[in-house]
BAMAR-293534 format. One record per residue (C-alpha): x, y, z; residue number from 0; residue in one letter. Coordinates in nm, 3 decimals. Each point is the difference from the previous one (the first is absolute). Layout:
BEGIN
<node xx="X" yy="Y" zz="Z" num="NUM" residuo="A"/>
...
// end
This chain:
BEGIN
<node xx="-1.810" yy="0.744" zz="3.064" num="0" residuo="X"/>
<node xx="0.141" yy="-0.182" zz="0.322" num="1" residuo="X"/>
<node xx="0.332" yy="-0.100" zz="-0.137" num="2" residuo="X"/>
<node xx="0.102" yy="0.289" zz="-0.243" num="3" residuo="X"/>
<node xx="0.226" yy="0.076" zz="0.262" num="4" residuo="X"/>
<node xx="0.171" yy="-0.327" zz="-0.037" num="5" residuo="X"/>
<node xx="-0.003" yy="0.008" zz="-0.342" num="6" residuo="X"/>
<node xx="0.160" yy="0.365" zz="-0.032" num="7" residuo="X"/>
<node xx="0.273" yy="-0.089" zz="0.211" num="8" residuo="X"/>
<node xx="0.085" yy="-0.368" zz="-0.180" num="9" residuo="X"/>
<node xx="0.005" yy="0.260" zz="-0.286" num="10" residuo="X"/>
<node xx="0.211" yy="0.233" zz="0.102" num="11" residuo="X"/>
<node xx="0.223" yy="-0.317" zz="0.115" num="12" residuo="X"/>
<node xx="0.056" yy="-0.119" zz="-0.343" num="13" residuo="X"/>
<node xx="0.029" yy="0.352" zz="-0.121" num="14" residuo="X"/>
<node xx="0.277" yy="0.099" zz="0.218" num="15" residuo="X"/>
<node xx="0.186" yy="-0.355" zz="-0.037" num="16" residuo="X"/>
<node xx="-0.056" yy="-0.246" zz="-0.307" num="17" residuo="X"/>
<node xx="0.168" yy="-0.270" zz="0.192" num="18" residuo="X"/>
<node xx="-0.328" yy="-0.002" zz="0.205" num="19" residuo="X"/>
<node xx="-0.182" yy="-0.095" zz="-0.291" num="20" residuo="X"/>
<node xx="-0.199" yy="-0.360" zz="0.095" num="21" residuo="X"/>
<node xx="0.059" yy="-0.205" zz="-0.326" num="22" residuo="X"/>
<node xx="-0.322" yy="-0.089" zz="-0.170" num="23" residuo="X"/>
<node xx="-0.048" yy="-0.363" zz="-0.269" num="24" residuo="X"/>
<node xx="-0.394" yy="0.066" zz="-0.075" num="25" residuo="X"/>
<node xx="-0.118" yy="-0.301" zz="-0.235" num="26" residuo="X"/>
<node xx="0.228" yy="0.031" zz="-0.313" num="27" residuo="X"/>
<node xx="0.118" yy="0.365" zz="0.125" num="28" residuo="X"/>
<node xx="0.313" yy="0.007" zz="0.130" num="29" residuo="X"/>
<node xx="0.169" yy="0.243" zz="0.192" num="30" residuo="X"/>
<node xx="-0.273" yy="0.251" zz="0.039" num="31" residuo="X"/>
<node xx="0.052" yy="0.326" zz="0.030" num="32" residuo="X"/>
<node xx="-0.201" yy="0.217" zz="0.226" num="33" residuo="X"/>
<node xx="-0.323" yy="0.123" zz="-0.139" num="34" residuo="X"/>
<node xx="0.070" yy="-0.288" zz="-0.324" num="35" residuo="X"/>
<node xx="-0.339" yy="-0.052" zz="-0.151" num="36" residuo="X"/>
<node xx="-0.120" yy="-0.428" zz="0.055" num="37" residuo="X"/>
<node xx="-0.306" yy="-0.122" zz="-0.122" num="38" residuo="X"/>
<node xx="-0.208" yy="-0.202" zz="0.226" num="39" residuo="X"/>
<node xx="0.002" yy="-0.260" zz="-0.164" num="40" residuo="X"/>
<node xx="0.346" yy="-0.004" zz="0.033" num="41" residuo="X"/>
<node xx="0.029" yy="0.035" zz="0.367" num="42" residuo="X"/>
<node xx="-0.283" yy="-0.227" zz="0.158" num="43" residuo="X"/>
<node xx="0.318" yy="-0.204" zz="0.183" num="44" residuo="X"/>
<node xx="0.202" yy="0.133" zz="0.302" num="45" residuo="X"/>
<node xx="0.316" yy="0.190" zz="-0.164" num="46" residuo="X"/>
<node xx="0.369" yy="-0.158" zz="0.045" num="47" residuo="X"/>
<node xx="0.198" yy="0.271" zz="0.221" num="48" residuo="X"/>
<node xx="0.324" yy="0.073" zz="0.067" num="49" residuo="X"/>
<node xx="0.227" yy="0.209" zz="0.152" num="50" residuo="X"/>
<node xx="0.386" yy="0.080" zz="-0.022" num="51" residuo="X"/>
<node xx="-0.001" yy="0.156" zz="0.327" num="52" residuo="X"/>
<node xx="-0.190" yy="-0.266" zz="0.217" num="53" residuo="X"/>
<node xx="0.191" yy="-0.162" zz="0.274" num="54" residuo="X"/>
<node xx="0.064" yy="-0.357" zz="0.053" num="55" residuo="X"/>
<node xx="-0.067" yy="0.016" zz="0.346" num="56" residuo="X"/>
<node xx="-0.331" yy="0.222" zz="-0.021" num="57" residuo="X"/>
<node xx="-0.313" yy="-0.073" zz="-0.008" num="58" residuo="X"/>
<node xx="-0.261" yy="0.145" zz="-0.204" num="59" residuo="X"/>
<node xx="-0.410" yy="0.074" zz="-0.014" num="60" residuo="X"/>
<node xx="-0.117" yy="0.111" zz="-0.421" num="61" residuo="X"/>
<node xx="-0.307" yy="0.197" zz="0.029" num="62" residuo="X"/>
<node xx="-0.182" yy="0.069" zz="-0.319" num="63" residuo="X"/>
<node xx="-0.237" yy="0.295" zz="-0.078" num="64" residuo="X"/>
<node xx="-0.307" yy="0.106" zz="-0.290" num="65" residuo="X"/>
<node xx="0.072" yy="0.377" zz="0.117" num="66" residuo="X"/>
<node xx="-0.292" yy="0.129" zz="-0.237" num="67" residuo="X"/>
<node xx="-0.280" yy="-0.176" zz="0.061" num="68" residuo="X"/>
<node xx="-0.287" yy="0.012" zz="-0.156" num="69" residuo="X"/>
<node xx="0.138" yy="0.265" zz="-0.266" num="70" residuo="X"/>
<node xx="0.298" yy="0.217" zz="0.049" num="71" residuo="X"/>
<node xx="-0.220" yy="0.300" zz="0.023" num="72" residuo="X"/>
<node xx="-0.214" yy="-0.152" zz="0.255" num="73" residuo="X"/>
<node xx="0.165" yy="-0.160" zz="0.272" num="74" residuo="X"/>
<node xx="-0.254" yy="-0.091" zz="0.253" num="75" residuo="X"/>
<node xx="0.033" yy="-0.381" zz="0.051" num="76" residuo="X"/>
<node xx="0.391" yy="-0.003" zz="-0.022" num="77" residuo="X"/>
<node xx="0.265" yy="-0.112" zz="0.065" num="78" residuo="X"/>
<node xx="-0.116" yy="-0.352" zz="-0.096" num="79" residuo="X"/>
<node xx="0.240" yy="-0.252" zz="0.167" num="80" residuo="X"/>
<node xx="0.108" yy="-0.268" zz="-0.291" num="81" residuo="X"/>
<node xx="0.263" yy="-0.192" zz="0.236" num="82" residuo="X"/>
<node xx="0.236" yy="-0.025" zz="0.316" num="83" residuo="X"/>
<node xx="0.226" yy="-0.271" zz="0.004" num="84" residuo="X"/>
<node xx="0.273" yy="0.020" zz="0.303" num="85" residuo="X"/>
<node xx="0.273" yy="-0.263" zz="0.105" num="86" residuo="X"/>
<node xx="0.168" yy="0.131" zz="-0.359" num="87" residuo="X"/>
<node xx="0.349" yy="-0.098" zz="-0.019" num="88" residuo="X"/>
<node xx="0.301" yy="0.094" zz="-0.262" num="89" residuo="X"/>
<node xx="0.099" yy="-0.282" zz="-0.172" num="90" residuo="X"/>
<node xx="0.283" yy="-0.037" zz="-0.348" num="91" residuo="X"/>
<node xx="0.001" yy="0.270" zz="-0.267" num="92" residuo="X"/>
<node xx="-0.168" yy="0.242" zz="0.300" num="93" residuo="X"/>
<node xx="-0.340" yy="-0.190" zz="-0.065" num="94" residuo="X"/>
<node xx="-0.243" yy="0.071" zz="0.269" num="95" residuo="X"/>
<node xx="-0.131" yy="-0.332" zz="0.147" num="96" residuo="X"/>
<node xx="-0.275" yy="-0.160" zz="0.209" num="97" residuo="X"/>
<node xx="-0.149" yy="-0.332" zz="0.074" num="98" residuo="X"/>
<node xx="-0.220" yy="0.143" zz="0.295" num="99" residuo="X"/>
<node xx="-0.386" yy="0.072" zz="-0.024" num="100" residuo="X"/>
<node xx="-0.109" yy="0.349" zz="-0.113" num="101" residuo="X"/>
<node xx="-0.175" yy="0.222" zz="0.253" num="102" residuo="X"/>
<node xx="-0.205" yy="0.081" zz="-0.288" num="103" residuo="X"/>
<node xx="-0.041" yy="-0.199" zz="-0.353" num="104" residuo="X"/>
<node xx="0.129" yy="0.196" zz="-0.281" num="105" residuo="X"/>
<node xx="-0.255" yy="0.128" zz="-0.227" num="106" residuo="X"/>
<node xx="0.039" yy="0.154" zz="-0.355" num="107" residuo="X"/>
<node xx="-0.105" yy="0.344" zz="-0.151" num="108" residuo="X"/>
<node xx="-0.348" yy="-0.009" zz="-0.079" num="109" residuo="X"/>
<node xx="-0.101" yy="0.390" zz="-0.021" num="110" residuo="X"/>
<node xx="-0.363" yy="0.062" zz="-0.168" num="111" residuo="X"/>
<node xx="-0.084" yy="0.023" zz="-0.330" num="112" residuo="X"/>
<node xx="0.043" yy="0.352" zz="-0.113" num="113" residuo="X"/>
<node xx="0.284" yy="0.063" zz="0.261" num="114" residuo="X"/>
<node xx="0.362" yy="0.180" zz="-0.059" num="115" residuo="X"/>
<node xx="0.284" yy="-0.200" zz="0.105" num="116" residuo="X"/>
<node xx="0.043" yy="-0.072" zz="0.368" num="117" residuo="X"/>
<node xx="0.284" yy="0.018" zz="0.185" num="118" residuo="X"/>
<node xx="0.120" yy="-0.350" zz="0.187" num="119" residuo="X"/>
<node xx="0.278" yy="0.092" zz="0.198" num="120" residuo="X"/>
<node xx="0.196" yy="-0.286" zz="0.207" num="121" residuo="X"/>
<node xx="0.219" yy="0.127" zz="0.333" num="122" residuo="X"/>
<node xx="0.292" yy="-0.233" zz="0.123" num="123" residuo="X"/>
<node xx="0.052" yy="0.071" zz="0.393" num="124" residuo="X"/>
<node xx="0.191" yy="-0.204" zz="0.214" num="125" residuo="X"/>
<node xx="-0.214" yy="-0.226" zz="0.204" num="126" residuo="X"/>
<node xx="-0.075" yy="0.155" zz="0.326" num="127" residuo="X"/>
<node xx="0.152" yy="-0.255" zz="0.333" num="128" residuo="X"/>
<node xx="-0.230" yy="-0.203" zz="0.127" num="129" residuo="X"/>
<node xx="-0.266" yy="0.025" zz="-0.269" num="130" residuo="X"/>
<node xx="-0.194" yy="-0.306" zz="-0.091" num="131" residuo="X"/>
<node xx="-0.200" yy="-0.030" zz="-0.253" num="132" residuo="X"/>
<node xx="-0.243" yy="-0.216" zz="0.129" num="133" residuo="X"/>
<node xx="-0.086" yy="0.290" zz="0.210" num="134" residuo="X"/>
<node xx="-0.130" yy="0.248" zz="-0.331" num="135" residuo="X"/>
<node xx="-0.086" yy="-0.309" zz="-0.237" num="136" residuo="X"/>
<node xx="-0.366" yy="-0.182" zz="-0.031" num="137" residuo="X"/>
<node xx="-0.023" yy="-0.291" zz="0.178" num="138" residuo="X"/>
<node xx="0.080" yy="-0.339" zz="-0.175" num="139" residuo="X"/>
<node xx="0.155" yy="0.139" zz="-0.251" num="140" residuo="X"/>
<node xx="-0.266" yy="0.111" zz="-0.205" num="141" residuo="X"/>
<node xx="-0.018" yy="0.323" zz="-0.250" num="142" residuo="X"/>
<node xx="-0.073" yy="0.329" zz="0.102" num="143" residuo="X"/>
<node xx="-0.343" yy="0.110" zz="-0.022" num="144" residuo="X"/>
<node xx="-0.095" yy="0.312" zz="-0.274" num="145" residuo="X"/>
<node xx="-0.111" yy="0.231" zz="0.268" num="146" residuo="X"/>
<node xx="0.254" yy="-0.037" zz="0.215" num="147" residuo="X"/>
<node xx="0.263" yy="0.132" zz="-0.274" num="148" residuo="X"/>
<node xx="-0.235" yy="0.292" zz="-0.083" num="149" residuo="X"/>
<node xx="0.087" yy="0.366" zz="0.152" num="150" residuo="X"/>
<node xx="0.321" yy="-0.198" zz="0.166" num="151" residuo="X"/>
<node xx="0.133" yy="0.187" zz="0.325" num="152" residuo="X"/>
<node xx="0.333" yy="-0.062" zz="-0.058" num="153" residuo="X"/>
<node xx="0.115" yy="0.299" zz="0.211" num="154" residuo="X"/>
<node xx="-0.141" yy="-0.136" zz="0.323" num="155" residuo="X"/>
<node xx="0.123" yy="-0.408" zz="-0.104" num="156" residuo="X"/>
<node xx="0.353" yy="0.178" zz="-0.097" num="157" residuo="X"/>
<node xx="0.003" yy="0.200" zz="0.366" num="158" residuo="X"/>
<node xx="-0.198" yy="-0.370" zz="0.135" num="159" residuo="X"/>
<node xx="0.302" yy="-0.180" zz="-0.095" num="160" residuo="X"/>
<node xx="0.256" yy="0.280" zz="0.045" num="161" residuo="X"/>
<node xx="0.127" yy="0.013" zz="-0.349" num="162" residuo="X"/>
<node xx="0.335" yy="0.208" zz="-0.107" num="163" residuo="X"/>
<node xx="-0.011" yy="0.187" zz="-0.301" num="164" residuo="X"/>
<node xx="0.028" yy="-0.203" zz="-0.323" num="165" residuo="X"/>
<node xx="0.335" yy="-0.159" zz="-0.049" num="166" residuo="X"/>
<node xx="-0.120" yy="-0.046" zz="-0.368" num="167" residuo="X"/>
<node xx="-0.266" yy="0.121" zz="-0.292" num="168" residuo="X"/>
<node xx="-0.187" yy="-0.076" zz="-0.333" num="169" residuo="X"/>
<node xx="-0.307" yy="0.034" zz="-0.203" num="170" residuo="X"/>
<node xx="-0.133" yy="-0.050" zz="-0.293" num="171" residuo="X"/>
<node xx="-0.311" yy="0.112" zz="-0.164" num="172" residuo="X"/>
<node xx="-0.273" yy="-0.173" zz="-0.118" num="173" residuo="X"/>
<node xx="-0.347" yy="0.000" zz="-0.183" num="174" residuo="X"/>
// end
């Protein structure tokens, strides 16, 4: 998989420093904890995030992951993209905010019938300078297109856009 790199390392991250640990408010589920089962029903709207350790004068991009698509034992169209939203600022209570259009439209967990849970992992990196999103988003603001989430390079759009490592991490599973 493209970005099991990425996700080992946002991983380790958390691991190796709990402070790291992007806070997670799926549906009624607050304060998920990595791995925390969600059902999909429960999880169809983009999560509220936060995080202690963001910086009031940073800017940050959230990308979002399906790292086990189409079944966790067969891999071969993920990662699935479900969502990049940049121009995220911190706002009270560490809440992560935005009122800038997403790169690409969140999209809910929706593995097939018959599946194990999926992992949806979401990455908080500080927004690289000079990055516009207008530059990575469909035009007019319209949704992202199914295929173009499906077996999602996000190694070459991460090295593209000259991300850091992950200043932040979460997932959640879901069936």
């Amino acid at each position: 998989m493209p970005s099991d790199n990425h996700f080992k390392r946002a991983m380790s991250l958390i691991e190796a420093d709990k402070t790291r640990l992007l806070g997670l408010t799926v549906g009624k589920h607050e304060n998920v904890q990595p791995g925390q089962f969600v059902p999909r029903s429960e999880a169809q709207a983009p999560p509220k995030l936060t995080f202690a350790g963001a910086s009031p004068t940073s800017t940050y991009l959230v990308v979002s992951l399906d790292v086990d698509a189409p079944f966790p034992s067969l891999t071969f169209l993920g990662p699935i993209l479900h969502w990049i939203q940049s121009e995220v600022k911190v706002g009270a209570s560490s809440v992560l905010e935005f009122d800038a259009p997403f790169v690409a439209n969140y999209i809910g967990p929706a593995p097939p019938p018959g599946s194990s849970p999926h992992r949806y992992v979401f990455f908080l990196y500080e927004q690289p300078a000079g990055f516009n999103h207008k530059d990575h988003a469909p035009a007019d603001g319209k949704t992202l297109g199914n295929m173009s989430r499906i077996r999602y390079d996000f190694d070459a759009w991460a090295e593209k856009i000259k991300l850091d490592d992950p200043v932040a991490f979460n997932y959640f599973t879901s069936n």
